[in-house]
C-alpha positions, 0 to 999 in steps of 0.5 A: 728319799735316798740320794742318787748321784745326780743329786750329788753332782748338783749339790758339788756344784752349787756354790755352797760346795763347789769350792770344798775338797772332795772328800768334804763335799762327801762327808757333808752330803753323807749327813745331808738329807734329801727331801721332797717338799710340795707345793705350798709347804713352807721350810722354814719360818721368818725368825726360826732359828737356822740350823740348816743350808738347804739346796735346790735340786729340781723345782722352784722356792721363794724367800719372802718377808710379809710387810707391815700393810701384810703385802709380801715382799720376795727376796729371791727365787731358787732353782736346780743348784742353788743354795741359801741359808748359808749365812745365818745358818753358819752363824747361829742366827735366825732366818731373816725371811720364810721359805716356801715351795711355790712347785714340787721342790726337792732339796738338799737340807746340809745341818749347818753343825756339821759343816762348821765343826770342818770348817774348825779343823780344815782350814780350806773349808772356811775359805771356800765357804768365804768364797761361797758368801762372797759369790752371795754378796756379788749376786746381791750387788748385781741384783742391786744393780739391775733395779736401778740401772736397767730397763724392765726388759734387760732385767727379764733377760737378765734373769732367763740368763741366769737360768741358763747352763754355762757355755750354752748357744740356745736353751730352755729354761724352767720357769716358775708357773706364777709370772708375778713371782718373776716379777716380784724378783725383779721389781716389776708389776705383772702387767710389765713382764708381760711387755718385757716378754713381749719386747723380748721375743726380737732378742730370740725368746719365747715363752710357752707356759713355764717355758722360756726357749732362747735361741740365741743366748749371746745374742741375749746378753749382748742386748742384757748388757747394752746401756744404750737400753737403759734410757728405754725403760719399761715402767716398774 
């Protein structure tokens, strides 16, 4: 697939690049590859080794491990403008975790060699990429956060907002067509999201297939954000 300028303009601001100079965000996408991945097909393989970043730029990925009693745990759940892999791939590991397509997925995939041979004689390169890894390490402590300290329906809210643009007063969101992946993502049963969507349409959401309309995103975040729900958990 050839890339087009939109495809570019996402990738610059994912946080894998969004912190790099121009012309190294030109020179990384002018090695990257555009690809279009279907539904289903897996990217890449728990404990392969990892050469590559990749960048979503339309449709949803799954990262998962498969546990001892053969359940499947997800990891994280990726959409428009974000990116993983940055972390083993820059350092000659291997992926912790499969990648899978769970819609119609195109990517960016950026060969980690490139970018680490930039990051050895450009200095300002290693530090946005620090800062990229440190933009990782808050979601996870966010993510943390959420399991523990919020109720079921401030995690879903918390999730539609992180979907939503920047700067925004109301939007819809895209939403993976399978529900139990959002809840796996956020550490609830199905039947729970169920309610939380439910809970959720008083705070101005409404859900249509794979559609979440917010119309109010402040709104929203003030109810994501209130501690006074905690004590109102729904159960996981």
């Amino acid at each position: 697939m050839a890339m087009e300028n939109r495809h570019r303009a996402i990738a610059r601001n994912s946080l894998l690049l969004a912190n790099c100079p121009e012309d190294v965000c030109d020179s990384v996408l002018s090695r990257a590859v555009l690809r279009h991945i279907p539904r289903g097909t897996t990217i890449f393989n728990h404990g392969e080794d990892a050469h590559s970043i990749y960048i979503v730029m339309d449709g949803w990925v799954k990262l998962f491990r498969v546990t001892r009693s053969g359940a499947e745990a997800i990891v994280g759940l990726f959409t428009k403008g974000r990116s993983f892999g940055e972390a083993v791939a820059l350092n000659h590991a291997t992926y912790p975790v499969t990648a899978e397509a769970v819609t119609d997925v195109d990517v960016v995939q950026v060969h980690a060699s490139h970018l680490l041979d930039l990051m050895r004689t450009r200095p300002e390169v290693s530090m946005a990429i620090i800062s990229s890894t440190f933009a990782h390490l808050q979601s996870l402590v966010s993510q943390i956060e959420q399991l523990k300290a919020r109720s079921g329906a401030q995690r879903v809210a918390q999730f539609l907002l992180s979907l939503a643009p920047e700067e925004a007063q109301s939007c819809t969101v895209t939403l993976p067509y399978d529900k139990i992946l959002i809840a796996g993502r956020i550490g609830m049963k199905p039947e729970s999201l169920s309610r939380a969507f439910q809970r959720l349409k008083c705070h101005g959401v409404t859900i249509d297939n794979n559609h979440a309309e917010i119309a109010d995103l402040n709104s929203l975040r003030s109810f994501a954000e209130d501690d006074e729900q905690v004590g109102n958990r729904l159960p996981s």
